[in-house]
C-alpha positions as CSV (number, residue, x, y, z in Angstrom):
1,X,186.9,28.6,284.2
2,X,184.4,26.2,285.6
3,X,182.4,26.3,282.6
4,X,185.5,25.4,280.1
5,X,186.3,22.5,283.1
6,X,183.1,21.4,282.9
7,X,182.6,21.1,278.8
8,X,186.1,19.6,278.8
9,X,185.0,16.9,280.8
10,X,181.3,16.5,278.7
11,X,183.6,16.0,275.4
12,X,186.2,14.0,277.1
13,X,183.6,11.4,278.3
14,X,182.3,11.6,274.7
15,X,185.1,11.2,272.9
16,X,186.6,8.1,275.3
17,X,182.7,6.6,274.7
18,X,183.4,6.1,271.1
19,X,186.9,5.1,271.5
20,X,185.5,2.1,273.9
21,X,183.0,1.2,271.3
22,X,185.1,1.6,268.0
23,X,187.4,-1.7,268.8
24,X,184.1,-3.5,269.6
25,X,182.9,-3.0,266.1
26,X,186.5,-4.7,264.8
27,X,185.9,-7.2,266.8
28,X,182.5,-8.1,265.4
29,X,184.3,-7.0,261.7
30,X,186.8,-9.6,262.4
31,X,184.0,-12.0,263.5
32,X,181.7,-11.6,260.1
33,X,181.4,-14.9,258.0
34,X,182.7,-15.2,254.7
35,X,180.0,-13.9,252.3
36,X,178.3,-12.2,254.7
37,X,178.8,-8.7,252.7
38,X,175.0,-7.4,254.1
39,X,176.2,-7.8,257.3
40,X,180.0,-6.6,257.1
41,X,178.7,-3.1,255.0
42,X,176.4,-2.7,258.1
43,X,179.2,-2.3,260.2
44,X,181.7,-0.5,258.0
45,X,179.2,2.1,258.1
46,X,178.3,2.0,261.9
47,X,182.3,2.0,262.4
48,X,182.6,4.8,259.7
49,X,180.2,7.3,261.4
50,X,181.4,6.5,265.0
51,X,185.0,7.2,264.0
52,X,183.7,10.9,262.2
53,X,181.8,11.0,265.9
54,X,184.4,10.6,267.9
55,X,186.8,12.7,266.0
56,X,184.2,15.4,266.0
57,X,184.1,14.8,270.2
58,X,187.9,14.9,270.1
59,X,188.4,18.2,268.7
60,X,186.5,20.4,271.4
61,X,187.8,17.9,274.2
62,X,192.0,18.7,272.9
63,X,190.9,22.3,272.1
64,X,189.2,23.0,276.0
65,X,192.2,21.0,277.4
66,X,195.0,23.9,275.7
67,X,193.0,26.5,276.7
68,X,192.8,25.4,280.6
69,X,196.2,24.5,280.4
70,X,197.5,27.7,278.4
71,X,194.5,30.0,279.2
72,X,194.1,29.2,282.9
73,X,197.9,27.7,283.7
74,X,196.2,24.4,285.3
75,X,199.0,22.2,286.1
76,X,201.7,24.4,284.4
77,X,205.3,23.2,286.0
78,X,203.3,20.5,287.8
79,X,204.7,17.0,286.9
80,X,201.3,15.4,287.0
81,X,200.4,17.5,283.9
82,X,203.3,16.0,281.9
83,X,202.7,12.3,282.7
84,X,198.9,13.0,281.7
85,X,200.0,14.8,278.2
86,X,201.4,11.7,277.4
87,X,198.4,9.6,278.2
88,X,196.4,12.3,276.1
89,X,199.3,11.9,273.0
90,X,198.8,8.1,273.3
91,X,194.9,8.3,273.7
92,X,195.6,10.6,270.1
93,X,197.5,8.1,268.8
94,X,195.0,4.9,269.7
95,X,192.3,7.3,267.6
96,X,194.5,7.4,264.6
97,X,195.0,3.5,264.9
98,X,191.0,3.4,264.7
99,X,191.5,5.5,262.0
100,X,194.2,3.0,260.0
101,X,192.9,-0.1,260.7
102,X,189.3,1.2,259.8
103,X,190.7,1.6,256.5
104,X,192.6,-1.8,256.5
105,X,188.7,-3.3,257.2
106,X,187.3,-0.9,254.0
107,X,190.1,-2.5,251.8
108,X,189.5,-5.6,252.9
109,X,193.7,-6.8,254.3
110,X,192.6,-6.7,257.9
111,X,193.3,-10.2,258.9
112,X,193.7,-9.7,263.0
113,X,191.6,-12.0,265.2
114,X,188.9,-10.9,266.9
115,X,190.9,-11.8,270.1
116,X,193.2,-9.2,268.7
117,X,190.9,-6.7,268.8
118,X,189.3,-7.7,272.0
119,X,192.9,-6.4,273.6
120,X,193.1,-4.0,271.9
121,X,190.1,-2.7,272.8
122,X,191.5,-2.9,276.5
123,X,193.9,0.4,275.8
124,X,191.0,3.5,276.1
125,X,190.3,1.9,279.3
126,X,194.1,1.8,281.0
127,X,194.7,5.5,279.5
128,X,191.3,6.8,280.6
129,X,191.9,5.6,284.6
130,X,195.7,6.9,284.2
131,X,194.1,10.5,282.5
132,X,192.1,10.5,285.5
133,X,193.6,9.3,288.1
134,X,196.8,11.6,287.5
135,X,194.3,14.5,287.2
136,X,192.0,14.0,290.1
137,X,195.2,12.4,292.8
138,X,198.3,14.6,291.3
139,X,200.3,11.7,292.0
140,X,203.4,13.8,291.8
């Protein structure tokens, strides 16, 4: 079990790393002059690959979660459990909205400010210390 623990925490780290940096590309999208196409392509494609990246990291990280939860019963009937499922639904849910306004960036009718972004990048933060901090204090 240690072994699973300890992978699930290598691809959570992982995963979370590219979720801080993602946001930090928008906000330098967001920045890029008009007419600067050299410039905005370069990071389309540095945002492209670290969204394939991250999802890549994600996949292990969900899959080693289930099976200490199902597999080992970690936390089963414990309320901290819940409260951090739905941290981890939300942090899958931020990853999708990477995912959307990536696409809004690649079509060109993203039109947030880059102080936009800058908040948003905030959120993998706040759910990363509630992930942990329910896991590692069991609040409840």
């Amino acid at each position: 079990m240690l072994w699973v623990k300890s992978f699930h925490i290598v691809f959570i780290a992982s995963w979370f790393a590219g979720l801080f940096y993602l946001p930090r590309i928008f906000v330098n999208l967001a920045m890029v002059a008009p007419g600067s196409q050299a410039e905005r392509e370069r990071l389309l494609l540095m945002a492209r690959k670290l969204l394939r990246f991250s999802t890549f990291l994600a996949v292990p990280a969900l899959g080693l979660g289930l099976w200490l939860w199902l597999g080992y019963g970690i936390g089963k009937g414990q309320h901290w459990l819940s409260a951090k499922l739905a941290f981890v639904l939300l942090a899958i849910a931020y990853h999708g909205m990477c995912a959307v306004l990536l696409r809004g960036f690649e079509a060109g009718r993203d039109r947030r400010s880059h102080r936009w972004y800058r908040w948003f990048n905030e959120a993998p933060v706040l759910l990363m210390v509630a992930i942990v901090v329910l896991v590692v204090v069991k609040p409840f």
